[in-house]
PAVODREN-802574 format. One record per residue: residue in three letters; x, y, z of N, C-alpha, C in turn. Coordinates in Angstrom, 3 decimals, decimal comma, always signed. Layout:
+------+----------+----------+----------+----------+----------+----------+----------+----------+----------+
| rest |      nxx |      nyy |      nzz |     caxx |     cayy |     cazz |      cxx |      cyy |      czz |
+------+----------+----------+----------+----------+----------+----------+----------+----------+----------+
|  Ala |        X |        Y |        Z |        X |        Y |        Z |        X |        Y |        Z |
...
+------+----------+----------+----------+----------+----------+----------+----------+----------+----------+
% end
This chain:
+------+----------+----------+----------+----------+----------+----------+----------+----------+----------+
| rest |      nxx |      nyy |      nzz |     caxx |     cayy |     cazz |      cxx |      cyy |      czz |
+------+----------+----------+----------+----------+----------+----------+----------+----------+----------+
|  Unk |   +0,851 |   -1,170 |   +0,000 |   +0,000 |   +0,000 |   +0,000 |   +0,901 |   +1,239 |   +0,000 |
|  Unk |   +0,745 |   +2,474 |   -0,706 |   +1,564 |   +3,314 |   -1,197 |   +0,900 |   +4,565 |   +0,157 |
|  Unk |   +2,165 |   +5,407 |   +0,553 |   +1,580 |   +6,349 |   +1,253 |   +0,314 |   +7,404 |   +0,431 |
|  Unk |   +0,234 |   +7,628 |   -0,914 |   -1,343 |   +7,807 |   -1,200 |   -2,175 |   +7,480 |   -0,563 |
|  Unk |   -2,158 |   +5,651 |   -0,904 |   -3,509 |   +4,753 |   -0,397 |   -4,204 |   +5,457 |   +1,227 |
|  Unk |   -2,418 |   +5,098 |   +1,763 |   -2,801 |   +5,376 |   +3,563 |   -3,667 |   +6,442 |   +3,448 |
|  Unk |   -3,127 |   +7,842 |   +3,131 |   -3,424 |   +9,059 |   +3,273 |   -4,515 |   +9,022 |   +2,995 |
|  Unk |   -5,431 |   +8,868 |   +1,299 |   -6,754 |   +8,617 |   +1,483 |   -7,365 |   +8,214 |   +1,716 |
|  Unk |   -6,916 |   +6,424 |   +2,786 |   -8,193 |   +6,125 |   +3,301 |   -8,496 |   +6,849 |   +5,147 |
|  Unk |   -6,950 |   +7,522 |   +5,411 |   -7,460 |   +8,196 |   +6,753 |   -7,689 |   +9,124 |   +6,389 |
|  Unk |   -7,854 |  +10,253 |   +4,975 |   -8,999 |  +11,399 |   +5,206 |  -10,476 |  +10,992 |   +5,355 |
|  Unk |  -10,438 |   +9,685 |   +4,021 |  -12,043 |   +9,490 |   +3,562 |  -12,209 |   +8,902 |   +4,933 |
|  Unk |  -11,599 |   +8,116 |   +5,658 |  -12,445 |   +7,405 |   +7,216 |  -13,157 |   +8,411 |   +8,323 |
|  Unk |  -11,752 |   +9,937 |   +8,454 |  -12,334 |  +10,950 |   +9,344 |  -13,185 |  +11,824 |   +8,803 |
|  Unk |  -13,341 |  +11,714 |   +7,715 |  -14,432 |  +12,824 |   +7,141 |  -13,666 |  +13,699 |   +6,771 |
|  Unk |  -12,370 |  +13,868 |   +6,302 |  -11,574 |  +15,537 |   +6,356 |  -11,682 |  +15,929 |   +5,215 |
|  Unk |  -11,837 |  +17,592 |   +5,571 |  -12,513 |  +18,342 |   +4,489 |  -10,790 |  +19,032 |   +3,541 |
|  Unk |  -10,960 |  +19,383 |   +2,835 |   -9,291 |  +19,762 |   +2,045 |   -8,970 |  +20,917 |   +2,989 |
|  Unk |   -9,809 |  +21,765 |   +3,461 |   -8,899 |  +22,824 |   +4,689 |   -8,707 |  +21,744 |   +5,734 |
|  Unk |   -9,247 |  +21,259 |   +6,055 |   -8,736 |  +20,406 |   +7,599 |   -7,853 |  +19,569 |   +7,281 |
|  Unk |   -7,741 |  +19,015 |   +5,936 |   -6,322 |  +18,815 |   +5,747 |   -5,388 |  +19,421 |   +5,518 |
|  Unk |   -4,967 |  +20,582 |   +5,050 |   -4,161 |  +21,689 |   +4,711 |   -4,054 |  +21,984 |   +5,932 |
|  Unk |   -4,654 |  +22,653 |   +6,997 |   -4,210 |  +22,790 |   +8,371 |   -3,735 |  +21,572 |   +9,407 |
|  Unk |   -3,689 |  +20,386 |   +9,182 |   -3,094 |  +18,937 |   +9,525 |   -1,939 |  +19,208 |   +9,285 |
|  Unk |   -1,683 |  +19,457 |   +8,087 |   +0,036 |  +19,419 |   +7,595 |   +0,787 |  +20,983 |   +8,068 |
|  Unk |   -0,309 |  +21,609 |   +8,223 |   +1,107 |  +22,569 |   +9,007 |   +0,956 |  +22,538 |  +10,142 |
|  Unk |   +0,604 |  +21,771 |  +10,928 |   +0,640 |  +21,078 |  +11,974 |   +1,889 |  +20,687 |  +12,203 |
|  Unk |   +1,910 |  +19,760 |  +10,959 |   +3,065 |  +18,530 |  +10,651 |   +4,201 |  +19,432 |  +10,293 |
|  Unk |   +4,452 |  +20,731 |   +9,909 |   +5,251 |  +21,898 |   +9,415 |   +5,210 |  +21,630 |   +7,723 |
|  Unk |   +4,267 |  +21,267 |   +6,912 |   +4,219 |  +21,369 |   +5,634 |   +3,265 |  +22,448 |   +5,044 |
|  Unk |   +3,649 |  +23,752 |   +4,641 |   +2,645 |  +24,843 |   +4,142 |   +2,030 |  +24,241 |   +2,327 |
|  Unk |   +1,166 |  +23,347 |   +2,191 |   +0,708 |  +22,955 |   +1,041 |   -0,566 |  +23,612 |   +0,148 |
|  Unk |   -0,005 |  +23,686 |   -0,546 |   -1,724 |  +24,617 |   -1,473 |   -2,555 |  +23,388 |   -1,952 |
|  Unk |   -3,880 |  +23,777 |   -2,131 |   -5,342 |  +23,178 |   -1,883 |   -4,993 |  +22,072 |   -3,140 |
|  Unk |   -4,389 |  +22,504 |   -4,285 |   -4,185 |  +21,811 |   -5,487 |   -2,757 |  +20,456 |   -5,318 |
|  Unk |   -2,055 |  +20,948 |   -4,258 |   -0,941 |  +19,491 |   -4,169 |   -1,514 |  +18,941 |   -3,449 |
|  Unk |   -2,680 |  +19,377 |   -2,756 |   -3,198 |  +18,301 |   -1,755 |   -4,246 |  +17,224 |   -2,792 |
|  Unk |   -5,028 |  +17,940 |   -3,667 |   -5,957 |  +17,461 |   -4,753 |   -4,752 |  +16,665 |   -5,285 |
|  Unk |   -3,344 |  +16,721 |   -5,864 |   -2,618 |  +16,015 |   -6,087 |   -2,505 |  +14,589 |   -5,788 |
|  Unk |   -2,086 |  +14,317 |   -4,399 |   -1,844 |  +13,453 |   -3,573 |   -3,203 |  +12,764 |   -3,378 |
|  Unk |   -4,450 |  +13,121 |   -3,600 |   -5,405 |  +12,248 |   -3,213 |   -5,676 |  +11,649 |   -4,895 |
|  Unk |   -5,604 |  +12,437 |   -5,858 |   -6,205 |  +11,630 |   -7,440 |   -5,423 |  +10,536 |   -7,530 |
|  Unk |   -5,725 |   +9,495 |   -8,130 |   -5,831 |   +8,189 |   -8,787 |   -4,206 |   +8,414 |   -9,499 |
|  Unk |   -3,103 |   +7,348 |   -9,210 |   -2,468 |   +7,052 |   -9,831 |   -2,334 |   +7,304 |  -11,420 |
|  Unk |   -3,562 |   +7,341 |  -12,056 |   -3,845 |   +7,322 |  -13,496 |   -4,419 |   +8,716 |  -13,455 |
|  Unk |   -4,707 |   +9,491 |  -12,857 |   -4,549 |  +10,873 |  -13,428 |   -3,497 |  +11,978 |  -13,836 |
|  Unk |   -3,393 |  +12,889 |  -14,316 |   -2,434 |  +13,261 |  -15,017 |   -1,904 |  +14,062 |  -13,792 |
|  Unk |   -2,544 |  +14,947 |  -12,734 |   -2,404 |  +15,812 |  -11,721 |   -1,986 |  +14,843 |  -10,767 |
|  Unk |   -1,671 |  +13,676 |  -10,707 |   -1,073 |  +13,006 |   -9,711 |   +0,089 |  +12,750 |   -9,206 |
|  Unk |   +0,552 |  +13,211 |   -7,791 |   +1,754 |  +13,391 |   -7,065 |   +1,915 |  +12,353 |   -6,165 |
|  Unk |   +3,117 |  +11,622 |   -5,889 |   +3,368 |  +10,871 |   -5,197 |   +3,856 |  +11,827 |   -4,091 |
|  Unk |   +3,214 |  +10,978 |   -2,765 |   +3,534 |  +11,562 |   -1,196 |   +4,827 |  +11,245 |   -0,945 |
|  Unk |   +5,483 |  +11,786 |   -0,914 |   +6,782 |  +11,354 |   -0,012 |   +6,576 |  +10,890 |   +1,388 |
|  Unk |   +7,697 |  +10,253 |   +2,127 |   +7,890 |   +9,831 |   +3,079 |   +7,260 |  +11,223 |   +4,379 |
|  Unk |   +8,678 |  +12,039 |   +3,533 |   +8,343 |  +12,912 |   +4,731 |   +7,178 |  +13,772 |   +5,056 |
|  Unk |   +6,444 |  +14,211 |   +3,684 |   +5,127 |  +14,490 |   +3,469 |   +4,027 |  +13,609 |   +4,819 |
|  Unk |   +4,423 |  +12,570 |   +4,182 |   +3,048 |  +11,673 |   +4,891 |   +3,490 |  +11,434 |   +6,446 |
|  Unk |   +4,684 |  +11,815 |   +7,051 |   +5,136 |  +11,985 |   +8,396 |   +4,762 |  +12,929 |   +9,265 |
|  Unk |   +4,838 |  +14,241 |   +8,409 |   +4,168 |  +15,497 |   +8,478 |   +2,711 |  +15,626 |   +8,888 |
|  Unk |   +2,043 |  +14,883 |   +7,716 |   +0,256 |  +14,622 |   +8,067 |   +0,042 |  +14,448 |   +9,317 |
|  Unk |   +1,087 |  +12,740 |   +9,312 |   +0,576 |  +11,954 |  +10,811 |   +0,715 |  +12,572 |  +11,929 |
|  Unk |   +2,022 |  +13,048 |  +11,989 |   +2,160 |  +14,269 |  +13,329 |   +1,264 |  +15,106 |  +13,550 |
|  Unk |   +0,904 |  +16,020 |  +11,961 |   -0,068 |  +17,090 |  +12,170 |   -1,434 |  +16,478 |  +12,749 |
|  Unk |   -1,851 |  +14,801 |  +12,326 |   -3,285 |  +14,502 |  +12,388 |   -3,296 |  +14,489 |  +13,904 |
|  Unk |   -2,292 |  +13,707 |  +14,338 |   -2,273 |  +13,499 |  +16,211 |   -2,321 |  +14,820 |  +17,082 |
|  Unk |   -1,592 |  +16,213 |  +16,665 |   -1,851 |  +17,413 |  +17,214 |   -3,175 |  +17,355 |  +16,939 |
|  Unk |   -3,760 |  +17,873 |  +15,813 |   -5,368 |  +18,192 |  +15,394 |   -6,014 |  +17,182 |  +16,120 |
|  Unk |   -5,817 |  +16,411 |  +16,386 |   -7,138 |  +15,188 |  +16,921 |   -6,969 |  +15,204 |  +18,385 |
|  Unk |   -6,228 |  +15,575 |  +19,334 |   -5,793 |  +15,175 |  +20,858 |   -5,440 |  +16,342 |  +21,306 |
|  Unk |   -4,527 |  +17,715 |  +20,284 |   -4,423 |  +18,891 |  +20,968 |   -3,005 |  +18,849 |  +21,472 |
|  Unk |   -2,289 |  +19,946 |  +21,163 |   -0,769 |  +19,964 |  +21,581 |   -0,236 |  +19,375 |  +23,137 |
|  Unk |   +0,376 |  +18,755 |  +23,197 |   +1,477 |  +17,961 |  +24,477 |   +1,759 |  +19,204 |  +25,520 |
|  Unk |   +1,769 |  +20,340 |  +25,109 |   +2,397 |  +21,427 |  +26,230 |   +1,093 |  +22,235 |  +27,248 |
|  Unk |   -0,174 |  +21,226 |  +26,621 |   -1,378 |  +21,967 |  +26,982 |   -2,271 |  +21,141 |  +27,063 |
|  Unk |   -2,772 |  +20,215 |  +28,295 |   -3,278 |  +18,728 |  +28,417 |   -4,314 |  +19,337 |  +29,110 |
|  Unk |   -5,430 |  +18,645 |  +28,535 |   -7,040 |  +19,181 |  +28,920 |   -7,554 |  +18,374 |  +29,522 |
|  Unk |   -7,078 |  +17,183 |  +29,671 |   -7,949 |  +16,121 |  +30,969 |   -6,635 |  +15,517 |  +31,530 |
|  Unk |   -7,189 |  +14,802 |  +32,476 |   -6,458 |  +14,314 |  +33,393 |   -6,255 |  +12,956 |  +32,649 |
|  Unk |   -5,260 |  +12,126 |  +32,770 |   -5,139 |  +10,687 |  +32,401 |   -6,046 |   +9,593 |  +32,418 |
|  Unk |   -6,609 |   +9,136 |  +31,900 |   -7,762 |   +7,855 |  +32,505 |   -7,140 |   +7,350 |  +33,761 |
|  Unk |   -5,981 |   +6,759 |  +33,599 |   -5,552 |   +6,050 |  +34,453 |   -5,069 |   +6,592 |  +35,652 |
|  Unk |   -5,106 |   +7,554 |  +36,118 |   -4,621 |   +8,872 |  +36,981 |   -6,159 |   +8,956 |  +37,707 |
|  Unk |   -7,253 |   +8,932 |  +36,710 |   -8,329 |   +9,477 |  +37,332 |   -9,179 |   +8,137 |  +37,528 |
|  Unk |   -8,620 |   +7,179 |  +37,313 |   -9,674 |   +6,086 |  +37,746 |   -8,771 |   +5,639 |  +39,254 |
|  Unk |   -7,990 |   +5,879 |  +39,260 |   -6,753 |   +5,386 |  +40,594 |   -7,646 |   +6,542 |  +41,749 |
|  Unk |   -7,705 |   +7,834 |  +41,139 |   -8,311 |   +8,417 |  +42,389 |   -9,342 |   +8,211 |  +42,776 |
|  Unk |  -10,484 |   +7,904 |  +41,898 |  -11,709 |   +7,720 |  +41,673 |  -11,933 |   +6,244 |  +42,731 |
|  Unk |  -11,054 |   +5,480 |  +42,559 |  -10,947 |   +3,875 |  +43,250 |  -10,428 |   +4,335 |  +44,593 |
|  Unk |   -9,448 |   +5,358 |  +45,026 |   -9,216 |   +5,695 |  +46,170 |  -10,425 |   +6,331 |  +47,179 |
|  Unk |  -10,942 |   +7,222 |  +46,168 |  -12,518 |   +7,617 |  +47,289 |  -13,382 |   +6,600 |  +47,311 |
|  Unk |  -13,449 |   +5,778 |  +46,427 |  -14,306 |   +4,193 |  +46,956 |  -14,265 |   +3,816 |  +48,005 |
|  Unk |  -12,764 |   +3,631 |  +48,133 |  -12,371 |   +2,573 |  +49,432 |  -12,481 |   +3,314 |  +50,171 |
|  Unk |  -12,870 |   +4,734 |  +50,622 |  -12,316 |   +5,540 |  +51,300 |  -11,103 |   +6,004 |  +52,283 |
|  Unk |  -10,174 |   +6,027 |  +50,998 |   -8,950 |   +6,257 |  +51,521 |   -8,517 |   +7,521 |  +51,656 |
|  Unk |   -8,707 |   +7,785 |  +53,057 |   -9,012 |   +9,452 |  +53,170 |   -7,209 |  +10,185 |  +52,906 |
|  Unk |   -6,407 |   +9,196 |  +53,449 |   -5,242 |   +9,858 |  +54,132 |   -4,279 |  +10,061 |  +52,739 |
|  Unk |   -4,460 |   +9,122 |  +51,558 |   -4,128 |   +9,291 |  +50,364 |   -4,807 |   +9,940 |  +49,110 |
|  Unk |   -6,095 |  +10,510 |  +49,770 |   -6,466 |  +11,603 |  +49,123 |   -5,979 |  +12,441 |  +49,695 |
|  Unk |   -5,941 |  +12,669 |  +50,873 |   -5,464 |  +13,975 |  +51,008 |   -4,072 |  +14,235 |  +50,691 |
|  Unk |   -2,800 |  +13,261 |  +50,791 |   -1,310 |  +13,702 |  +50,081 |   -1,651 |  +14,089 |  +48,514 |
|  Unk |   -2,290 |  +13,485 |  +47,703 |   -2,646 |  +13,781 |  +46,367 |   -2,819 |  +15,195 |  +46,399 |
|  Unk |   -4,138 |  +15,601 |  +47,559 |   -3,786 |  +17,457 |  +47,657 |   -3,228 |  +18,316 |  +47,947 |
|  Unk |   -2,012 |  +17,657 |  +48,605 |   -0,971 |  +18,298 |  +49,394 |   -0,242 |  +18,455 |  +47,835 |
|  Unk |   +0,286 |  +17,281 |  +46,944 |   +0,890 |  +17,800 |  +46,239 |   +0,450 |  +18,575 |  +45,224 |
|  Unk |   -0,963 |  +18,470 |  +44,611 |   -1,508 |  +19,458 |  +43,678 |   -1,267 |  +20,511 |  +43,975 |
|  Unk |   -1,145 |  +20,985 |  +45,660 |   -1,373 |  +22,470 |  +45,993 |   +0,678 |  +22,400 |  +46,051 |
|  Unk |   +1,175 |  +21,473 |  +46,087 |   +2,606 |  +21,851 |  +45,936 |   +2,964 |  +22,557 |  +44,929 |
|  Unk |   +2,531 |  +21,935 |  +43,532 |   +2,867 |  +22,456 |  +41,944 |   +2,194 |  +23,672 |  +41,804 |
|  Unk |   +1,143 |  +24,042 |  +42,326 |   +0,716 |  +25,046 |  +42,221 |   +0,648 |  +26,331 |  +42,750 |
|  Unk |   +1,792 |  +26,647 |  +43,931 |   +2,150 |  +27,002 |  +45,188 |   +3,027 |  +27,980 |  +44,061 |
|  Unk |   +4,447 |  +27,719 |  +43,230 |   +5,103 |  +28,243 |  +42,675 |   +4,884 |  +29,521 |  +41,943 |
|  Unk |   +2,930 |  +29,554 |  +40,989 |   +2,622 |  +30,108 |  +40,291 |   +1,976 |  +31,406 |  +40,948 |
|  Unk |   +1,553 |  +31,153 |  +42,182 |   +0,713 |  +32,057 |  +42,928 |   +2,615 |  +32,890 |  +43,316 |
|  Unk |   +3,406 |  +32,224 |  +43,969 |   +4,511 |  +33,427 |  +44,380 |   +4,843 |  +34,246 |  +43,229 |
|  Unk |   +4,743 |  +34,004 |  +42,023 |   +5,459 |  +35,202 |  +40,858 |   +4,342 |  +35,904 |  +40,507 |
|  Unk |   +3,641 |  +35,992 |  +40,915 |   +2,279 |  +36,730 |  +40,418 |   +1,662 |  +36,338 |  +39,507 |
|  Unk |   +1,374 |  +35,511 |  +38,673 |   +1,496 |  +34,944 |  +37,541 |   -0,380 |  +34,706 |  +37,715 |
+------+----------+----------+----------+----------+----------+----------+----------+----------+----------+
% end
């Protein structure tokens, strides 16, 4: 299977529209116009047809995982597994290890309140 194939069957699977792919790849750091992207998706046997490179289709994947989950430096939920551990701790009612859990939340967060921030 040729990185084409891949590429169009994970646009056609997520539904992606040619801007939401064009903004995927500069995600990925590739600035592509609407027509190399029309490239990369036509049929081997069309005349407008571009083969993806490696690094092209590396680009996507990176860009698709930012676009779909949201940048690494800026985490919007808590871990499943982080939050089912606490979640199982107030079950049992384990008071004394909930409460270090808040001792340290309010540790990390202790830093931001001294700079004014």
């Amino acid at each position: 299977m040729t990185n084409n194939n891949i590429f169009k069957k994970i646009c056609i699977a997520n539904n992606l529209r040619h801007f939401e792919i064009k903004d995927i790849f500069e995600l990925g750091g590739f600035e592509l116009s609407s027509s190399r992207i029309k490239a990369f998706m036509a049929g081997s046997q069309n005349k407008n047809y571009e083969k993806l490179s490696d690094e092209h289709m590396e680009g996507f994947l990176n860009g698709f995982i930012i676009y779909s989950r949201g940048p690494l430096d800026e985490p919007t939920a808590l871990p499943r597994t982080i939050e089912n551990a606490i979640i199982q701790l107030i079950d049992d009612g384990n008071l004394t290890a909930i409460e270090e859990i808040r001792s340290l939340i309010e540790d990390v967060e202790l830093p931001d309140s001294d700079t004014g921030d």
